[in-house]
mmCIF file of the N, C-alpha and C atoms, coordinates in Angstrom:
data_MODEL
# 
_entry.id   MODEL 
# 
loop_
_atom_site.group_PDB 
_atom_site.id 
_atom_site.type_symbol 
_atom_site.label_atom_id 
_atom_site.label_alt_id 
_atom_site.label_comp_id 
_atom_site.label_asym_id 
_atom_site.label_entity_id 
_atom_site.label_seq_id 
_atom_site.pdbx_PDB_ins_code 
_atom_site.Cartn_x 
_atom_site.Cartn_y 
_atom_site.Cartn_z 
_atom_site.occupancy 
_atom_site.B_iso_or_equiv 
_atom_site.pdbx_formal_charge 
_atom_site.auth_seq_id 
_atom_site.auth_comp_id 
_atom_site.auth_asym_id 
_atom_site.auth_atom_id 
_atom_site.pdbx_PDB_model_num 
ATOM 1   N N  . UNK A 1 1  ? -175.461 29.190  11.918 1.00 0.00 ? 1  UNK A N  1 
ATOM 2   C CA . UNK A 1 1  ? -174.637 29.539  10.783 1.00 0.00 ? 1  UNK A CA 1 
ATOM 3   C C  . UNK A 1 1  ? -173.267 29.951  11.303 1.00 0.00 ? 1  UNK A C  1 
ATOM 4   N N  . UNK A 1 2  ? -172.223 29.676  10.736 1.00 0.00 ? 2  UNK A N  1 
ATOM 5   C CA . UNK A 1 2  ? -171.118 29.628  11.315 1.00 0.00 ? 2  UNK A CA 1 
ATOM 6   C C  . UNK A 1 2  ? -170.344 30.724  10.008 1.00 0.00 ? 2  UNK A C  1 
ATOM 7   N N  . UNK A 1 3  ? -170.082 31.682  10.377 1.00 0.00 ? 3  UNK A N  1 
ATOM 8   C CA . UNK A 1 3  ? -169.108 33.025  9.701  1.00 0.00 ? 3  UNK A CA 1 
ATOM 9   C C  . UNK A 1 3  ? -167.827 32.864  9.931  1.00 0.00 ? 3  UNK A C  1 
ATOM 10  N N  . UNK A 1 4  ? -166.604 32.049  8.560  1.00 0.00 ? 4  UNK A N  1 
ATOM 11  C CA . UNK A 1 4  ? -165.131 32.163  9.416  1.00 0.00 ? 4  UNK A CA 1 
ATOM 12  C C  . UNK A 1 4  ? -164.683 33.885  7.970  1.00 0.00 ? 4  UNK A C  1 
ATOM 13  N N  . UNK A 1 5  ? -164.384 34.526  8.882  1.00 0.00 ? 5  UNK A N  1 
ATOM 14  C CA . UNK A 1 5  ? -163.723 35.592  8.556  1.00 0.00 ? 5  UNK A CA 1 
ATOM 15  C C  . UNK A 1 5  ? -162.040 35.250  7.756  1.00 0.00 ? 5  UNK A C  1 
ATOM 16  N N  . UNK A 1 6  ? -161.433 35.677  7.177  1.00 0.00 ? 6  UNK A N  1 
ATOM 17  C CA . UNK A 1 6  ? -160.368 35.292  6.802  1.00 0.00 ? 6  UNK A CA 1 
ATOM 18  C C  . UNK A 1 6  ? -159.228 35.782  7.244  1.00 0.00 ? 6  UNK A C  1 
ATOM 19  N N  . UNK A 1 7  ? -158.152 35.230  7.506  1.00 0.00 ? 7  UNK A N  1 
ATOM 20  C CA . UNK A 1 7  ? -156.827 35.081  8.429  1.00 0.00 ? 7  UNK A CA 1 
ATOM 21  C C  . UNK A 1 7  ? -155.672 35.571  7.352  1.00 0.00 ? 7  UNK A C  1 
ATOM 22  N N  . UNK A 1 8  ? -155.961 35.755  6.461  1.00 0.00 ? 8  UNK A N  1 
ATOM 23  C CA . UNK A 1 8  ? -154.874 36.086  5.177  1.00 0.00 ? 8  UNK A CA 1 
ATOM 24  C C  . UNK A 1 8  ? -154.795 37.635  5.773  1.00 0.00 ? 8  UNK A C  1 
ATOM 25  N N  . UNK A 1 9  ? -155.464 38.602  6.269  1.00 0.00 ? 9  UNK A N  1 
ATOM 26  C CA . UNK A 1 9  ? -155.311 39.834  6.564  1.00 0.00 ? 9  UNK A CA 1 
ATOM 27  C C  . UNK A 1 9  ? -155.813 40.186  8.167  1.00 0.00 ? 9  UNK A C  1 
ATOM 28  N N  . UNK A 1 10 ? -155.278 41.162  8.381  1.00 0.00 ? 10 UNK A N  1 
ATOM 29  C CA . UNK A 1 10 ? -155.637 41.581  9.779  1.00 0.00 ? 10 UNK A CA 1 
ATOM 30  C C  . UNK A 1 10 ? -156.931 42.630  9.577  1.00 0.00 ? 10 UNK A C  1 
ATOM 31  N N  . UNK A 1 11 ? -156.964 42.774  10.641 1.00 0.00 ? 11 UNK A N  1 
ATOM 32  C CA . UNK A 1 11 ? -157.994 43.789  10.562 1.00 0.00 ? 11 UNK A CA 1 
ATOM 33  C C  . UNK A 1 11 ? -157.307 45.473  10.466 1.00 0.00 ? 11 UNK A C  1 
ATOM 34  N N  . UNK A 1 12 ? -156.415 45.403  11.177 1.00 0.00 ? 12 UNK A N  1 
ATOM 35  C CA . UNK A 1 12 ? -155.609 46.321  10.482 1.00 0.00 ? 12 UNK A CA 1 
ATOM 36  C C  . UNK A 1 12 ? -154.864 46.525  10.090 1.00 0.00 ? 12 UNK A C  1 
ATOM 37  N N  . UNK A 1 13 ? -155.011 48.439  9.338  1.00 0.00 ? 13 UNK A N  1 
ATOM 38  C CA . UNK A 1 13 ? -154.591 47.978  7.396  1.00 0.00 ? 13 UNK A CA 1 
ATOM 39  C C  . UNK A 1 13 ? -153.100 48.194  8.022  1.00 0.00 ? 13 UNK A C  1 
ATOM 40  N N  . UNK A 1 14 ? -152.318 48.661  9.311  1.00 0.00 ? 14 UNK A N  1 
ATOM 41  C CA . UNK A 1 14 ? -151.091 48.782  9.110  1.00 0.00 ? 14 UNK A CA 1 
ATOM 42  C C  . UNK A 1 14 ? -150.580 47.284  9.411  1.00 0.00 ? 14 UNK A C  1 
ATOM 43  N N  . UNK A 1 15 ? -151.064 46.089  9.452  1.00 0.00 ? 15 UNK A N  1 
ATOM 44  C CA . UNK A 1 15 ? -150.660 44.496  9.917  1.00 0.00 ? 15 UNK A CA 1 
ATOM 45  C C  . UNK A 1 15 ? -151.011 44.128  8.380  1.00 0.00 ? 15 UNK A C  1 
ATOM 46  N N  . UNK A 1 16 ? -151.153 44.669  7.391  1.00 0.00 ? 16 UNK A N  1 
ATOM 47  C CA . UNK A 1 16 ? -150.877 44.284  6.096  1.00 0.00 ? 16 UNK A CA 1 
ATOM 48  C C  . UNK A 1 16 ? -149.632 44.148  5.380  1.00 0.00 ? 16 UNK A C  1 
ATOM 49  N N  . UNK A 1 17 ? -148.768 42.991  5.849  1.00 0.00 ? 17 UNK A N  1 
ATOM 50  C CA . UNK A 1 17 ? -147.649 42.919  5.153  1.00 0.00 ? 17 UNK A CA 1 
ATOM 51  C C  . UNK A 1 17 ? -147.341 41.215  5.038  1.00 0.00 ? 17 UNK A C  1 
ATOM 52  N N  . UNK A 1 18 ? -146.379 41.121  4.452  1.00 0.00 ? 18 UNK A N  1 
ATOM 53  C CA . UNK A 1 18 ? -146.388 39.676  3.623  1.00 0.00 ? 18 UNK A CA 1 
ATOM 54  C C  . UNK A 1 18 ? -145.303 39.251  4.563  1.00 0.00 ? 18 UNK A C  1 
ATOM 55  N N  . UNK A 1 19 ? -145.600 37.623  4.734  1.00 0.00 ? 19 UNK A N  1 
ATOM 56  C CA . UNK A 1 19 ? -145.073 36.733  5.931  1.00 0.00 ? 19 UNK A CA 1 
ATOM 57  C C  . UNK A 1 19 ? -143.689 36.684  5.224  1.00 0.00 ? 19 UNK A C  1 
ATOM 58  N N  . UNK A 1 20 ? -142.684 36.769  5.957  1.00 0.00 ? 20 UNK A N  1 
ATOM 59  C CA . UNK A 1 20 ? -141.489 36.339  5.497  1.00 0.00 ? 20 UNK A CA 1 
ATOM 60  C C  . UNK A 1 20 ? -140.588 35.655  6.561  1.00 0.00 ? 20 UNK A C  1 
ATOM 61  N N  . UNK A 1 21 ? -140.569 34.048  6.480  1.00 0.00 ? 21 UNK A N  1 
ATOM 62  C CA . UNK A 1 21 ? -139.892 33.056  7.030  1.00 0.00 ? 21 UNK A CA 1 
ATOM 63  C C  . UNK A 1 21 ? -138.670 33.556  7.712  1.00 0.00 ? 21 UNK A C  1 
ATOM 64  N N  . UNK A 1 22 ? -138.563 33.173  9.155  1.00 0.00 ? 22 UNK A N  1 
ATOM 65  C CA . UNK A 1 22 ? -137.389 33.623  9.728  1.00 0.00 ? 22 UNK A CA 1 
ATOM 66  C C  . UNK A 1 22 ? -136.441 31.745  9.784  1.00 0.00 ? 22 UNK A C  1 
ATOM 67  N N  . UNK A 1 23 ? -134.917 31.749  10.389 1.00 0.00 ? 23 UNK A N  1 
ATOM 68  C CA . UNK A 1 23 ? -134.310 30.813  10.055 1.00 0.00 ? 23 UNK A CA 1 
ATOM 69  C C  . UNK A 1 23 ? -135.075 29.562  11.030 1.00 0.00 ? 23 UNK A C  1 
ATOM 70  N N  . UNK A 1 24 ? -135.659 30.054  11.932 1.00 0.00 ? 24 UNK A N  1 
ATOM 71  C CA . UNK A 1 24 ? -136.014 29.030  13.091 1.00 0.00 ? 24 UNK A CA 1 
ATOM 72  C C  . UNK A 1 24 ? -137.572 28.574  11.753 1.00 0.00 ? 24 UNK A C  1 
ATOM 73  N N  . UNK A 1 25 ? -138.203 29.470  11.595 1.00 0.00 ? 25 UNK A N  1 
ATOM 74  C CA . UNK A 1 25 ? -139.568 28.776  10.758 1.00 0.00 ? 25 UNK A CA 1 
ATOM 75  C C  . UNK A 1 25 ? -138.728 27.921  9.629  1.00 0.00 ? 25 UNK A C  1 
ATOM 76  N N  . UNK A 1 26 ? -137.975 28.249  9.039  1.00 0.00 ? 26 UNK A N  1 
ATOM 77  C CA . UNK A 1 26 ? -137.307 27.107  7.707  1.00 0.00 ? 26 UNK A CA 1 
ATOM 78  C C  . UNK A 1 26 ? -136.945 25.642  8.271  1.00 0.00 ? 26 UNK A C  1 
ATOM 79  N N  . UNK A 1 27 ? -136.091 25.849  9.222  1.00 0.00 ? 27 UNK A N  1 
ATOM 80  C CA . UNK A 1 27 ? -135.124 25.289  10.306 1.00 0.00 ? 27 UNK A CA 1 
ATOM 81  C C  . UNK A 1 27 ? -136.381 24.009  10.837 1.00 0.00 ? 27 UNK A C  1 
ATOM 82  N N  . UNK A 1 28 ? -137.504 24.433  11.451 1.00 0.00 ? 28 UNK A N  1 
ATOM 83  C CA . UNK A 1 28 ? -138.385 23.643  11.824 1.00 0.00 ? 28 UNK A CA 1 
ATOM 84  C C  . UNK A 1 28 ? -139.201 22.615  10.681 1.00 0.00 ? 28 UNK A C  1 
ATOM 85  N N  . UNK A 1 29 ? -139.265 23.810  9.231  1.00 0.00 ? 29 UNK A N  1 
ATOM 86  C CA . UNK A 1 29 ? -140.219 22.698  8.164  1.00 0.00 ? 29 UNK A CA 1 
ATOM 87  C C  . UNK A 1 29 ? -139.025 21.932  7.663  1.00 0.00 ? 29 UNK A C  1 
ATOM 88  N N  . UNK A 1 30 ? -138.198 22.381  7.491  1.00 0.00 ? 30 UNK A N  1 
ATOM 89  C CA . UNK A 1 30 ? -136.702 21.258  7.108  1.00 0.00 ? 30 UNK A CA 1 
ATOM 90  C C  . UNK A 1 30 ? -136.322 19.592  8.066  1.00 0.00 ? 30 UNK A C  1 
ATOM 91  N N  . UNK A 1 31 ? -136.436 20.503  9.492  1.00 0.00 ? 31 UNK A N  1 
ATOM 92  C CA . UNK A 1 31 ? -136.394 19.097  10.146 1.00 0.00 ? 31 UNK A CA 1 
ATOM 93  C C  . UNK A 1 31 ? -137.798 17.991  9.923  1.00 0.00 ? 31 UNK A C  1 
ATOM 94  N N  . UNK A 1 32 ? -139.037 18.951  10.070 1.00 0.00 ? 32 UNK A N  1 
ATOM 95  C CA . UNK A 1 32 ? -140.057 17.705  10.299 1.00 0.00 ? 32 UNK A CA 1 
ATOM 96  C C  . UNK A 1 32 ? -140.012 16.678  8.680  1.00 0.00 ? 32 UNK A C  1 
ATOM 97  N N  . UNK A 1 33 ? -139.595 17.408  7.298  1.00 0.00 ? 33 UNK A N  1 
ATOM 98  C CA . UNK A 1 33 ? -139.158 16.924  6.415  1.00 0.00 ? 33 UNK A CA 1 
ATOM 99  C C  . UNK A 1 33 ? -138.332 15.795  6.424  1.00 0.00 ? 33 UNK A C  1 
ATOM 100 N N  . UNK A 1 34 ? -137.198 16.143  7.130  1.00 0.00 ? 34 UNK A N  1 
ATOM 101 C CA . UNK A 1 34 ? -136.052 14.990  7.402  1.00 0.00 ? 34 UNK A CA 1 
ATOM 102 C C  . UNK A 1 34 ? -136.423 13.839  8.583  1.00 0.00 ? 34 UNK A C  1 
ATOM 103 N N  . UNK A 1 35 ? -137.173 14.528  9.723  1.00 0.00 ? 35 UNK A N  1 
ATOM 104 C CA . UNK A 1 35 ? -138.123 13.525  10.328 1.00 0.00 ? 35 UNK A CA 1 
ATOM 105 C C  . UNK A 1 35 ? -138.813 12.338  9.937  1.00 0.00 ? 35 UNK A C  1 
ATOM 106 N N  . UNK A 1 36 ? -139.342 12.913  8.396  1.00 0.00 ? 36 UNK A N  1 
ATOM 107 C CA . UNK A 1 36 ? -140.595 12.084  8.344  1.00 0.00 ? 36 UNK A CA 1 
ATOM 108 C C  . UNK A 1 36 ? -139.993 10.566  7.016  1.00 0.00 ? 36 UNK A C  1 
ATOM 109 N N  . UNK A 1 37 ? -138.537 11.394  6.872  1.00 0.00 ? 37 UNK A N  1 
ATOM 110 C CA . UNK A 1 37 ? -138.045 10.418  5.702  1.00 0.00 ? 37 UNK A CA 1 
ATOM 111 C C  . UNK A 1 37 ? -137.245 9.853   6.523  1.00 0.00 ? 37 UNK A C  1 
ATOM 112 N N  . UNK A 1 38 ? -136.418 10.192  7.608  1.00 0.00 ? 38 UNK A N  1 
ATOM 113 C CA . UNK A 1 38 ? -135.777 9.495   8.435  1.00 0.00 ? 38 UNK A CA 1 
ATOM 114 C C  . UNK A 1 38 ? -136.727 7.625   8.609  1.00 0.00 ? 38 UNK A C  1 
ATOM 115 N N  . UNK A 1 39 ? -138.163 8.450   9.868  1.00 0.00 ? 39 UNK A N  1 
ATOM 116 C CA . UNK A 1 39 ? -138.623 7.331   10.001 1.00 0.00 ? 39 UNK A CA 1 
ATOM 117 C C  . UNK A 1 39 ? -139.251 6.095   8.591  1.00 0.00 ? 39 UNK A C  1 
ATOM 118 N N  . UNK A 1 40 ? -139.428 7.156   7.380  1.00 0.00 ? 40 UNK A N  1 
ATOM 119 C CA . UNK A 1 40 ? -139.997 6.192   6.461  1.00 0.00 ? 40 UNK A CA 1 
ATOM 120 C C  . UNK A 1 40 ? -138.859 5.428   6.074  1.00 0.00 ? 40 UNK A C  1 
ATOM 121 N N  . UNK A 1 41 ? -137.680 6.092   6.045  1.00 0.00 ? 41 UNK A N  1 
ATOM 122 C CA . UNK A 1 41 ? -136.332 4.640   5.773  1.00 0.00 ? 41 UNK A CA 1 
ATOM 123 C C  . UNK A 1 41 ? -136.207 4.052   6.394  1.00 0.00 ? 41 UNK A C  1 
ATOM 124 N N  . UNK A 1 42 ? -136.035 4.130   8.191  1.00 0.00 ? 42 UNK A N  1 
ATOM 125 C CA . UNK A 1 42 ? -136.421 3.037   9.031  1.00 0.00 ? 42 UNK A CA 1 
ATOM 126 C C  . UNK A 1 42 ? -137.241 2.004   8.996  1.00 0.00 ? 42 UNK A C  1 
ATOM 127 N N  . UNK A 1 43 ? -138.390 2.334   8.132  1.00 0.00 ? 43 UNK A N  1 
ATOM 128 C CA . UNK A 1 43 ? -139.626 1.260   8.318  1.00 0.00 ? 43 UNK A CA 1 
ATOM 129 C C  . UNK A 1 43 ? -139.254 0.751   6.934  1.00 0.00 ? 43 UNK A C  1 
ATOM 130 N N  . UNK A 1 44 ? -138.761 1.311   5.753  1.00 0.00 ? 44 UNK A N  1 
ATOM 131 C CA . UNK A 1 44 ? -138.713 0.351   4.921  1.00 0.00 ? 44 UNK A CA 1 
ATOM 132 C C  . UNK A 1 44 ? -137.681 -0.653  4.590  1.00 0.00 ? 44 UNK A C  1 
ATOM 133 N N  . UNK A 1 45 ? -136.776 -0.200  5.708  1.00 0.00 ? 45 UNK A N  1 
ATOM 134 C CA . UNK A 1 45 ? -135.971 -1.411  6.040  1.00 0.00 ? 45 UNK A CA 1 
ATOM 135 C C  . UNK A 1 45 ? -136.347 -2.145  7.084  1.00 0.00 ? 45 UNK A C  1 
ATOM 136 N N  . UNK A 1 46 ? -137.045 -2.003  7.901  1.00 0.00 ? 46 UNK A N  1 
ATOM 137 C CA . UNK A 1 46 ? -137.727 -3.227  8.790  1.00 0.00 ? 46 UNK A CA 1 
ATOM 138 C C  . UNK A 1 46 ? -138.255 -3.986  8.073  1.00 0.00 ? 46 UNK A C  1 
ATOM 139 N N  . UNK A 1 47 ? -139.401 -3.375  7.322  1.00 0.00 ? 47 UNK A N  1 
ATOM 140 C CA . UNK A 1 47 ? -140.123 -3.843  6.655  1.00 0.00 ? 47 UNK A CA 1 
ATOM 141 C C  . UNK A 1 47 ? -139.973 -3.916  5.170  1.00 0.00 ? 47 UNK A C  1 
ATOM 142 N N  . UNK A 1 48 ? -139.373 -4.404  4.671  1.00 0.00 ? 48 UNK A N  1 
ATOM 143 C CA . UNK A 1 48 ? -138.873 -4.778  3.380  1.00 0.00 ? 48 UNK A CA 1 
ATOM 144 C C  . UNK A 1 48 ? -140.422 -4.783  2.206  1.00 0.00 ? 48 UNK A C  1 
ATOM 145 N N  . UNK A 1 49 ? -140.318 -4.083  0.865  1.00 0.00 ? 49 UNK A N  1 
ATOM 146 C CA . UNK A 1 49 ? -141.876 -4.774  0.592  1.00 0.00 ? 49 UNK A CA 1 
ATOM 147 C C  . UNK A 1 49 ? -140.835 -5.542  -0.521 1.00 0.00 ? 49 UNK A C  1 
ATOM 148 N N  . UNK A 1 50 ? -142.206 -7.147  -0.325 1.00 0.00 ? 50 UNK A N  1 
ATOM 149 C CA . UNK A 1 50 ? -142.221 -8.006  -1.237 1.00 0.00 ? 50 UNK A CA 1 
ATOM 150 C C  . UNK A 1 50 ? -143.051 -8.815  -1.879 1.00 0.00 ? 50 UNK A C  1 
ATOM 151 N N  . UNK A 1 51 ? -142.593 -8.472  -3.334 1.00 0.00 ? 51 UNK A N  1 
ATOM 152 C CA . UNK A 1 51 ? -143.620 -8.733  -4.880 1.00 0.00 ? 51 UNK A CA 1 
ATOM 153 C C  . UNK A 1 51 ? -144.529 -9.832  -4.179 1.00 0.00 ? 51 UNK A C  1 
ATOM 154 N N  . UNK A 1 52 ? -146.004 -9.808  -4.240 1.00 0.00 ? 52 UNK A N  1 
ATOM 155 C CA . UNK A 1 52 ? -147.155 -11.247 -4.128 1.00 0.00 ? 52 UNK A CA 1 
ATOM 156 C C  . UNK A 1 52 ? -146.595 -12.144 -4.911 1.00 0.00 ? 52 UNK A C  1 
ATOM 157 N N  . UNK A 1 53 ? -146.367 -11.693 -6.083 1.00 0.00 ? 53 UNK A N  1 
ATOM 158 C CA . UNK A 1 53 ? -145.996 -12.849 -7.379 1.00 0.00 ? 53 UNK A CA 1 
ATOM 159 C C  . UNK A 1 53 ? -145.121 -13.664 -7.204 1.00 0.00 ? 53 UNK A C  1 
ATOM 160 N N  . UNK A 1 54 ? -144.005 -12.789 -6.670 1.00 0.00 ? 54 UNK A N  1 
ATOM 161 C CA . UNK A 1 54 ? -142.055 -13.734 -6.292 1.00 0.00 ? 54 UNK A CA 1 
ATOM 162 C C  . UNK A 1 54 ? -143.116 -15.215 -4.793 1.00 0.00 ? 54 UNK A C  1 
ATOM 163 N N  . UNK A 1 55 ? -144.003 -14.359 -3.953 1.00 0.00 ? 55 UNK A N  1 
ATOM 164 C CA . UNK A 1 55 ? -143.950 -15.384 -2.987 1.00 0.00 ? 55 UNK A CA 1 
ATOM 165 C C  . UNK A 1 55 ? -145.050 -16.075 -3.489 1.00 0.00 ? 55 UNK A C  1 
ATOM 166 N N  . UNK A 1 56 ? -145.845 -16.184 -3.817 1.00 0.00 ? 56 UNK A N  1 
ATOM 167 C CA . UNK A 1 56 ? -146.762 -17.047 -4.820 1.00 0.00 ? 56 UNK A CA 1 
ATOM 168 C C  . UNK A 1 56 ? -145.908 -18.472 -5.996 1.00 0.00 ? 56 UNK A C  1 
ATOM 169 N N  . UNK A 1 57 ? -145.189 -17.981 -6.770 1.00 0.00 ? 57 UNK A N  1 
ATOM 170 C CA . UNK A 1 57 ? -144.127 -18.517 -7.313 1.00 0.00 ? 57 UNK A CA 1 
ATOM 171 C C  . UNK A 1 57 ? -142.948 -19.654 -6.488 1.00 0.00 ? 57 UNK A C  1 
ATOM 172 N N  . UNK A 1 58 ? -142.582 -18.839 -5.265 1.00 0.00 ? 58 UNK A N  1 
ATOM 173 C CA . UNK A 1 58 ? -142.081 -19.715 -4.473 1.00 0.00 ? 58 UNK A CA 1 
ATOM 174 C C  . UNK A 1 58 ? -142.831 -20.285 -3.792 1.00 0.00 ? 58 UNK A C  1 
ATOM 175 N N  . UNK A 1 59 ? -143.817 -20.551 -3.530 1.00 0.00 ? 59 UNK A N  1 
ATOM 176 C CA . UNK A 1 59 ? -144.952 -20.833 -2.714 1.00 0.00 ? 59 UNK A CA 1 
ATOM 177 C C  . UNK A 1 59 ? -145.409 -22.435 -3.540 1.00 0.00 ? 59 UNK A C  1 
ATOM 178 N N  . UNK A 1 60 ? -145.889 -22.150 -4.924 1.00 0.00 ? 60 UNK A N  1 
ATOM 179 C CA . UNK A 1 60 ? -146.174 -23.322 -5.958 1.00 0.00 ? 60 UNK A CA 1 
ATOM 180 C C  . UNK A 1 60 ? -144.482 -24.013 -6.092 1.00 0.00 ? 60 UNK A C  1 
ATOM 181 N N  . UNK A 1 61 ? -144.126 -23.528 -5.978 1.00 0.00 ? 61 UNK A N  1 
ATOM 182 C CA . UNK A 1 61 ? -142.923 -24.364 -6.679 1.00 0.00 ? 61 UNK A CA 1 
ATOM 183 C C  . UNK A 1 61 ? -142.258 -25.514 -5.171 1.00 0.00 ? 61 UNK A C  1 
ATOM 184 N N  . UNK A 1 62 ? -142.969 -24.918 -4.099 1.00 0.00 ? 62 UNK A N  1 
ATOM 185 C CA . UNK A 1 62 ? -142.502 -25.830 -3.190 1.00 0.00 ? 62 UNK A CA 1 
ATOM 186 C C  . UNK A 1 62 ? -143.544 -27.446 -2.795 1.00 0.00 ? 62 UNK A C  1 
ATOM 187 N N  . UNK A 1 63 ? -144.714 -27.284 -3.998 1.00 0.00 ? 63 UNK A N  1 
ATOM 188 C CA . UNK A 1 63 ? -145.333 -28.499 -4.280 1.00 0.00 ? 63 UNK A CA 1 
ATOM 189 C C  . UNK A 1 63 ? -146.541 -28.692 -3.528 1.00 0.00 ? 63 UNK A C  1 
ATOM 190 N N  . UNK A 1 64 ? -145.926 -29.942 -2.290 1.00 0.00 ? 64 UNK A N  1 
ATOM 191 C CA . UNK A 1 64 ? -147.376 -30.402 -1.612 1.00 0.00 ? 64 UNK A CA 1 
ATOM 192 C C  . UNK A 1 64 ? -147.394 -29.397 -0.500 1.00 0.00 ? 64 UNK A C  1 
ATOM 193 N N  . UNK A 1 65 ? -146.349 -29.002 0.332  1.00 0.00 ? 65 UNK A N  1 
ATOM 194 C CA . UNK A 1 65 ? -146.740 -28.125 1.390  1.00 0.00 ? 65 UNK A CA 1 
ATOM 195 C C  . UNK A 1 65 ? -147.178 -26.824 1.315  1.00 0.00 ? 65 UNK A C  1 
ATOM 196 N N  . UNK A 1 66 ? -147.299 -26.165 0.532  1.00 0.00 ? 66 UNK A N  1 
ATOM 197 C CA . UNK A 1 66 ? -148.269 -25.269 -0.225 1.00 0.00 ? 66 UNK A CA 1 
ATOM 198 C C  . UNK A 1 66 ? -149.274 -25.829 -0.437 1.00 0.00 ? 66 UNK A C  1 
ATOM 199 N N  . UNK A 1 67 ? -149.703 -26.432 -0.668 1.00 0.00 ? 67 UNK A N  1 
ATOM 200 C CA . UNK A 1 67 ? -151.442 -27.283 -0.801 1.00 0.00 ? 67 UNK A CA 1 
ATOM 201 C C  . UNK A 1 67 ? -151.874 -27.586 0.526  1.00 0.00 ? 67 UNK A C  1 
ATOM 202 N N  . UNK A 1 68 ? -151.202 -28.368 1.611  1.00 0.00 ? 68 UNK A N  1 
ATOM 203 C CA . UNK A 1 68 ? -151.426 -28.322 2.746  1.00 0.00 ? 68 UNK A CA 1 
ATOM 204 C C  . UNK A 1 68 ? -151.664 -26.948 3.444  1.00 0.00 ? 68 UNK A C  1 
ATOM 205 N N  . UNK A 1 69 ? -151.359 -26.180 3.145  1.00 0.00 ? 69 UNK A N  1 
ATOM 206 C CA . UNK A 1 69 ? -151.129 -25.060 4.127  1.00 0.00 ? 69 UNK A CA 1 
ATOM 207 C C  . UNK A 1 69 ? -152.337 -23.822 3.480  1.00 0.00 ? 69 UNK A C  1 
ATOM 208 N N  . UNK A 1 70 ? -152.884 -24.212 1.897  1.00 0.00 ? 70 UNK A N  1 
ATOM 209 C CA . UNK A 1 70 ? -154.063 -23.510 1.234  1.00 0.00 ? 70 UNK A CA 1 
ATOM 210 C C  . UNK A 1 70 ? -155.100 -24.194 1.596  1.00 0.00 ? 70 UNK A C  1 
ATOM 211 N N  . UNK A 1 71 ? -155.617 -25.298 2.327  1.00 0.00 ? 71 UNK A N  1 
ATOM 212 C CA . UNK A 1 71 ? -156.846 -26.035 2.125  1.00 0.00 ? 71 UNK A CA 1 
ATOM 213 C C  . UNK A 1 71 ? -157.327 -25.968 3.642  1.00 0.00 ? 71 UNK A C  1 
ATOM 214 N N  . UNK A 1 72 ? -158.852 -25.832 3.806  1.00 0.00 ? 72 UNK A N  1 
ATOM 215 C CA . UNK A 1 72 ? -159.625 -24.951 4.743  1.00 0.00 ? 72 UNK A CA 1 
ATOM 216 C C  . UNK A 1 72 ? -160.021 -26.369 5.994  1.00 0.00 ? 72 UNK A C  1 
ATOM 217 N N  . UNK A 1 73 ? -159.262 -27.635 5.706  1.00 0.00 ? 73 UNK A N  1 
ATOM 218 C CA . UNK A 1 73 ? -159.660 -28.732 6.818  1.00 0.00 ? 73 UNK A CA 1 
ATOM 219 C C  . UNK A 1 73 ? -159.034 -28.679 7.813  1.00 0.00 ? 73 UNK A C  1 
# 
């Protein structure tokens, strides 16, 4: 049986006081924030997304080589 005790309080009562963010703790969740949108704009400009439908559409409309290129021989 595994007992987790809780971390919201200390064991003692004078370490009972409420967390208050210094500039380096803001400073750090701000960057990994800007980190994580940095790299997601990077990738969604590598990687562009595009509609199934638009390439399906262009896909039929280019006739026989689309049929060649769907058939399993």
């Amino acid at each position: 049986v595994i007992i987790v005790t809780s971390l919201h309080r200390d064991y003692l009562p004078s370490s009972w006081t409420m967390f208050s963010p210094t500039f380096v703790d803001i400073g750090i969740f701000i960057g990994t924030i800007g980190f994580f949108f940095v790299l997601f704009l990077l990738y969604a400009r590598t990687f562009p997304v595009i509609a199934q439908a638009e390439v399906k559409s262009i896909l039929k409309s280019s006739g026989d080589k689309y049929k060649k290129t769907t058939s399993n021989e």
